[in-house]
Structure formats: C-alpha cells, structure tokens
C-alpha positions in Angstrom: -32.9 -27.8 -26.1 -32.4 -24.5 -25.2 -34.1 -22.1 -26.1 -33.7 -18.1 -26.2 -36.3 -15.6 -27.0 -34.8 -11.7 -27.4 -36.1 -8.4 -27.9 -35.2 -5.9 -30.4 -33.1 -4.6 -27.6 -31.1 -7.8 -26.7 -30.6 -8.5 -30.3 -29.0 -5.2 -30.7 -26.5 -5.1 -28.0 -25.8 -8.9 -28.6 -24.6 -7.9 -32.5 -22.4 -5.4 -31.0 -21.0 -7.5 -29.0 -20.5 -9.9 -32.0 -18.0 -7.7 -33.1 -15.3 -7.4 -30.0 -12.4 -9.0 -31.9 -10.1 -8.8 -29.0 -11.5 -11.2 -26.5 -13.9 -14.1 -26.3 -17.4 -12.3 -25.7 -17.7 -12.1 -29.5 -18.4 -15.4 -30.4 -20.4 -16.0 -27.0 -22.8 -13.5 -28.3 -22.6 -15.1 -31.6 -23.8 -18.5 -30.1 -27.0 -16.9 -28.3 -27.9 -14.9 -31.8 -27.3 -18.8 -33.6 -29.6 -20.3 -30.5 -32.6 -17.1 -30.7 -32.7 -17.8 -35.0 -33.5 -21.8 -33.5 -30.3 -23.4 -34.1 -29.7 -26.2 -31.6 -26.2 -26.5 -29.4 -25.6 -29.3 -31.2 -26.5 -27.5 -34.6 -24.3 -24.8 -33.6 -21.3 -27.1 -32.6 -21.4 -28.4 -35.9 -22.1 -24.8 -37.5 -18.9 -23.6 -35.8 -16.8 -26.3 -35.1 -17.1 -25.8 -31.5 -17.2 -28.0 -28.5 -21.5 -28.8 -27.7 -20.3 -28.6 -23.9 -18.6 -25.6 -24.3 -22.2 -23.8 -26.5 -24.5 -25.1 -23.9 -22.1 -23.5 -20.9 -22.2 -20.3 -22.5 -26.0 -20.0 -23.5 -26.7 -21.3 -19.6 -24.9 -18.6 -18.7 -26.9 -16.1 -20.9 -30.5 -17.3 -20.2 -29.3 -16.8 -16.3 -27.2 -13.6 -15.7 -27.9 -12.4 -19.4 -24.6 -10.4 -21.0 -22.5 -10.2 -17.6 -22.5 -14.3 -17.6 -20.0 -14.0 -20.7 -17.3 -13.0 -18.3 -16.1 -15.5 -16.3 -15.9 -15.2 -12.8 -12.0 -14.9 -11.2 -11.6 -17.4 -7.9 -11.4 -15.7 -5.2 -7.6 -15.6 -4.0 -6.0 -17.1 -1.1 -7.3 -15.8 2.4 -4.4 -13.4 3.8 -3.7 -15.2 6.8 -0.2 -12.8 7.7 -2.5 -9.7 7.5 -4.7 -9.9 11.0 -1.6 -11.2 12.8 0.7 -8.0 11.2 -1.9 -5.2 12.0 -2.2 -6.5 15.7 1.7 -6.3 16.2 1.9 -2.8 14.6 -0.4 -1.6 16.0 1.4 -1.9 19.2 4.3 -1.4 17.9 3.8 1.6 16.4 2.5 3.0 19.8 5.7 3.0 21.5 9.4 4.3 20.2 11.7 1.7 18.2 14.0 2.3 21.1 12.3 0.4 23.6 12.6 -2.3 21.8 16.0 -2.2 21.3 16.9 -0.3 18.0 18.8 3.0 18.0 16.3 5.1 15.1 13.9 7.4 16.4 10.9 6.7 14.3 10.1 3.1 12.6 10.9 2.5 9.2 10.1 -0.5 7.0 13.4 -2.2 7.4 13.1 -1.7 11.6 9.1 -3.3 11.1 10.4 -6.0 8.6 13.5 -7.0 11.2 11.0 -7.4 14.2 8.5 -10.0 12.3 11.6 -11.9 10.9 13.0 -11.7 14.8 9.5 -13.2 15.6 9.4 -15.8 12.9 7.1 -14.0 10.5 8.5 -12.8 7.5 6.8 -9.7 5.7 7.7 -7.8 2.6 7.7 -3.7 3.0 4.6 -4.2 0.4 2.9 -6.0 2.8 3.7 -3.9 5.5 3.0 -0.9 3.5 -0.5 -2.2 3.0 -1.4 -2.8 6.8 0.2 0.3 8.0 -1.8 2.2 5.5 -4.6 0.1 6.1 -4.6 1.0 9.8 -4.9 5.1 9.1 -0.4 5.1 9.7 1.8 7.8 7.1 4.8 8.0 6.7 6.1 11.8 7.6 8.8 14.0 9.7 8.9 14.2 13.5 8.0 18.3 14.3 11.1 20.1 14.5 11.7 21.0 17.9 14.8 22.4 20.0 15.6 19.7 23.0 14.2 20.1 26.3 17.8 20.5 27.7 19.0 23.4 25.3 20.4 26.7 26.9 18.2 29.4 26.8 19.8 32.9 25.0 20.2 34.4 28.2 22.1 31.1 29.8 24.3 31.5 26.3 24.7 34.8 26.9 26.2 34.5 30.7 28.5 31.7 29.3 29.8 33.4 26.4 30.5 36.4 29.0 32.2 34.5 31.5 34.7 33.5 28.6 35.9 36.7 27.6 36.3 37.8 31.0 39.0 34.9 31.3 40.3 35.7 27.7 41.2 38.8 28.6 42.8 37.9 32.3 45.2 35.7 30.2 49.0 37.4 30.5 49.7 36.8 27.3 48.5 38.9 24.0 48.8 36.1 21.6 46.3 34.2 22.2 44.3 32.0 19.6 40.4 31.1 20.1 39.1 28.5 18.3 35.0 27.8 18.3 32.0 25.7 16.7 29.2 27.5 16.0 26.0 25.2 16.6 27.7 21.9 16.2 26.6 18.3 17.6 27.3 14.9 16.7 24.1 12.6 16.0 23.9 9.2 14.0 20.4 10.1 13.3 18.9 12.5 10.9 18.1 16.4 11.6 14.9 15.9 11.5 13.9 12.3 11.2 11.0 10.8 9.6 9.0 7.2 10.9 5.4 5.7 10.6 2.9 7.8 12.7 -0.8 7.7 13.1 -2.4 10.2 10.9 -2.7 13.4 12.4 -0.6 12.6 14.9 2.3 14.6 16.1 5.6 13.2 17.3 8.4 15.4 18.6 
C-alpha cells in the first residue's frame, strides 16, 4: 500500500490543484487527497473508475518529486546532427566573399548559404540556417556606404569637365547639342547591399 502523510500545507495546495478543470493535474491531486484520507489504489480505482496502474503511477510520482511529478516529463528530441556540421561550414564561409566561391552577390544571403549545402549534399532550410548563423554571434545588416577606391576625386572631375568645354567651344559650328548623365552607373547589385556579417563587424 501506499501510503501518504500531508501537512496542512500540502493539503492546501493539493485542493487547489483539485480544481484545474483544464488539464489533468486535477484529478492527480485528487488521487493523493483519496490516498492521505487512507483509501487504497485499489479503493480509489474502484472509487473513480480508474485504471489501479494508472493511481499507483501517479501517487509514485507524488511521494517522490511531490507536485512537479504530476507533469510528465517531454522526451528529449532528436539530437541535431546537421547543426555542428552547418556552423563549421559557415563559419568559413562567412569569412570570405560569396564571390570567391563563385556567386556574383556581394554579401551572403540565405538562398546563396542554402544553394552551397544543397551543392554539397546537405540540405538546410533558411530556419535552420537562421538558427546557426544567429547562434554563432552573425546579423543580418548593410555593407557601410562607401565611394570606390577608383572614383575621381573633385579636382580630377573638375580638370575633365574643363577640358570639355574647351573642345565645345573649338567646334566651328554653333549648333551644337550636349547630351550628359549625371552620376549614372550600371550595377546588378544593390546601392548598398546587405549580407550576413559577424556582429560588430564592418564590411565595405
């Protein structure tokens, strides 16, 4: 038999529990009230027409972890075996451009990441790869905005422009038209793109 001794205390919180309505736990704590008034688990099978091996699991459970042993346990889930091998790969991939290995983008996005695994026989969802990236200290932000190492400075655009208008106005004739661009270049990427950096660090 088993048997369950409670204090004023125990008693108390056990009643409130005996009237959660939206779960289980209710009727748990009813079974140890039944057991500590010296009903029997077989007494209080037949009390509540309940499985015995279903009373006895439950008042175990009380008598050793007391009221957190009337929610079960989840199973641990499946070991994520993708994760170690993911983080190692972006972690070096992520330390060098997308366009050394191949791809045309400036900074790595999810769908440049996700291509690469599949390439490599291991396919990962952008969750996934969200996850690890975020896991490893990586955000998702804009390179610094930055004028290229090759632009003209003003004065260079300023002896250009000059040397123009001195062969404008060497031209014989006075109708003349003058077409121009004003700050124009062709790019397929963004502005200012965006990729996967380490935190804190700045990419240009």
């Amino acid at each position: 038999m088993i048997r369950i001794s409670l204090n004023e205390e125990e008693r108390a919180a056990l009643k409130r529990l005996r009237l959660e309505r939206k779960s289980n736990i209710g009727e748990r704590a009813h079974y140890v009230l039944l057991a500590a008034s010296g009903m029997s688990a077989p007494e209080i099978s037949r009390h509540l027409n309940r499985n015995i091996i279903t009373i006895r699991l439950w008042l175990n459970r009380y008598v050793k972890q007391g009221l957190s042993g009337f929610t079960p346990r989840k199973p641990p889930g499946r070991p994520a075996k993708k994760a170690p091998l993911i983080e190692t790969h972006l972690q070096e991939l992520l330390s060098k451009s997308p366009q050394d290995y191949g791809y045309q983008e400036a900074g790595w996005q999810l769908n440049l990441l996700r291509d690469w695994f599949e390439k490599k026989g291991c396919k990962a969802c952008d969750n996934t790869l969200m996850k690890s990236l975020n896991m490893l200290g990586f955000v998702y932000k804009r390179f610094s905005k930055t004028m290229p190492q090759n632009a003209p400075t003003a004065a260079e655009k300023k002896i250009k422009i000059g040397g123009i208008v001195e062969r404008i106005k060497k031209e014989p004739s006075e109708d003349i038209e003058i077409f121009f661009v004003d700050e124009s270049h062709f790019s397929n990427q963004p502005y200012v793109s965006c990729g996967w950096f380490k935190c804190g660090e700045k990419k240009r």
